[in-house]
C-alpha positions as CSV (number, residue, x, y, z in Angstrom):
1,X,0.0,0.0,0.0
2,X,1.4,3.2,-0.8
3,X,1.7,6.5,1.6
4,X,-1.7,8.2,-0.1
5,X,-4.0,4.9,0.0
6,X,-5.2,4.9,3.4
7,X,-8.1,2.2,2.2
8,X,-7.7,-1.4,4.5
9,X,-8.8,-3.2,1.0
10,X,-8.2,-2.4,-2.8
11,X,-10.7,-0.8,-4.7
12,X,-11.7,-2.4,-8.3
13,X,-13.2,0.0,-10.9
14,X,-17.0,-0.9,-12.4
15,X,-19.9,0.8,-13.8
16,X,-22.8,-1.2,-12.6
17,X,-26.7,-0.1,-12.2
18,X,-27.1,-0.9,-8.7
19,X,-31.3,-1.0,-7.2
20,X,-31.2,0.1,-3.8
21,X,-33.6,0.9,-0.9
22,X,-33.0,3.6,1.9
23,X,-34.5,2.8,5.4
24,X,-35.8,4.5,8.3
25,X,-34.2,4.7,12.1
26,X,-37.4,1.9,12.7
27,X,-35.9,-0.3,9.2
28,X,-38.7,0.7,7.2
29,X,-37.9,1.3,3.7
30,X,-38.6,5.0,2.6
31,X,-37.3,5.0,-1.0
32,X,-36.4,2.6,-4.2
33,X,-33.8,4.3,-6.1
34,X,-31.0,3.7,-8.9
35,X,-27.4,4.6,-8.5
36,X,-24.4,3.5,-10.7
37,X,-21.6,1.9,-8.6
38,X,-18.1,3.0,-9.6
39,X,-15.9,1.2,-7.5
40,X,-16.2,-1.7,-4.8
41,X,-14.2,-3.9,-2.5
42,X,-14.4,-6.3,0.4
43,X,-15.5,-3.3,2.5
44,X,-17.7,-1.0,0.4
45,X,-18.4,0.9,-2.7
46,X,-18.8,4.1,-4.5
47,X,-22.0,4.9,-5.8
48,X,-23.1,7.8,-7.8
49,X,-27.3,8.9,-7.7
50,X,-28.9,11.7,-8.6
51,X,-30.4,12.0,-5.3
52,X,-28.9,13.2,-1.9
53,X,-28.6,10.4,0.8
54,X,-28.4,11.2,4.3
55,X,-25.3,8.7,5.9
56,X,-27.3,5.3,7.6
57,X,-28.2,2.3,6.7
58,X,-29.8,0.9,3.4
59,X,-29.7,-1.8,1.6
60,X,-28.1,-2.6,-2.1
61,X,-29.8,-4.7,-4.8
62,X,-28.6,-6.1,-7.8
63,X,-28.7,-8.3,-10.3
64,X,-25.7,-11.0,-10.8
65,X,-25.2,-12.3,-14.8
66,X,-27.8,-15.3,-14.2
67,X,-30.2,-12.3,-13.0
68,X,-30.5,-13.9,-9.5
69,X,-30.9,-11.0,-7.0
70,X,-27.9,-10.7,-4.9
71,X,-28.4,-8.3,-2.1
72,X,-26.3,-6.8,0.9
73,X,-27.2,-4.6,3.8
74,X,-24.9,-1.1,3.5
75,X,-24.2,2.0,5.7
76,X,-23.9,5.7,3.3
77,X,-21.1,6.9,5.2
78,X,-20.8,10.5,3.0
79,X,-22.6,11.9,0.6
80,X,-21.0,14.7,-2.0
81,X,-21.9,16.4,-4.9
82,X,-20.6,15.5,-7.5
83,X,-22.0,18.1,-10.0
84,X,-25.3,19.2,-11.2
85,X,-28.2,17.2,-9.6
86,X,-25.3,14.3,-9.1
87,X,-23.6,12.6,-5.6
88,X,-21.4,10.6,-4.9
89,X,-22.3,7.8,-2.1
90,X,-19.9,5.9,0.3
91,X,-21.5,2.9,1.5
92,X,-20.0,1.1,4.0
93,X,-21.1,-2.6,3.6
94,X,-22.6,-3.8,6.7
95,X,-23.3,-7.9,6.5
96,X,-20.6,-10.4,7.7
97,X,-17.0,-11.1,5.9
98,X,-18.4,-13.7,4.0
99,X,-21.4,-11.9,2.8
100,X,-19.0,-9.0,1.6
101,X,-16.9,-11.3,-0.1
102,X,-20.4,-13.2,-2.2
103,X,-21.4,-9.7,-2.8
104,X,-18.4,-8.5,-4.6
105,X,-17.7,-11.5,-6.4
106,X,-21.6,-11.4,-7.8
107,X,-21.1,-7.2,-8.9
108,X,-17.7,-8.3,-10.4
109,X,-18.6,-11.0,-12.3
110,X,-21.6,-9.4,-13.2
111,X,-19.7,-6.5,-14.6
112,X,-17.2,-9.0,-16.6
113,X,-20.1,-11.1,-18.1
114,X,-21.1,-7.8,-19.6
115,X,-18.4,-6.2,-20.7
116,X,-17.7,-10.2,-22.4
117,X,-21.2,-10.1,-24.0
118,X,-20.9,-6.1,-25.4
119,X,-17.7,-7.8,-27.1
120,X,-19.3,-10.5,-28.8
121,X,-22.2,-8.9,-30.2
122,X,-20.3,-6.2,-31.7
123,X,-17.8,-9.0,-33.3
């Protein structure tokens, strides 16, 4: 790890739709929204939405490349604008090791099915 990257796990770069559902201090969901994730690791990702997200809990959706829903529960740590009508979201993720790990590996290979399938079809 170099002297800048203060991060305890490396960050991988994707551009995935991500579904996902803010909650209430009682766990009641308030809103079903769409953000684009730009990064994720073990512990988190980067999210950007054109809506303003006050840090707590949530949970992220998505769809893995066998469109099974994969889902895992996830703390907004900061929210900042990122320009016009745009933020960017920390979300801490919030379930066990394991489930981190399940989760990344779904948005990952998600991501690469994707980017494979885009390939072929313009072959």
């Amino acid at each position: 790890m170099n002297a800048t990257e203060q991060r305890k796990y490396p960050r991988v770069k994707i551009h995935n739709l991500i579904s996902y559902v803010c909650l209430d201090e009682d766990g009641m969901p308030t809103n079903r929204l769409m953000g684009s994730a730009l990064d994720i690791s073990q512990g988190g990702l980067l999210m950007e939405t054109t809506q303003q997200i006050k840090p707590g809990n949530g949970i992220l959706i998505t769809a893995d490349e066998q469109d099974r829903i994969v889902e895992i529960n996830g703390k907004a740590v900061y929210c900042r604008e990122s320009g016009p009508g745009k933020f960017y979201v920390g979300i801490s993720f919030q379930g066990t090791h394991d489930e981190n790990i399940q989760f990344v590996r779904s948005i990952v290979r998600a991501r690469h099915y994707r980017k494979k399938a885009s390939k072929s079809k313009q072959l």
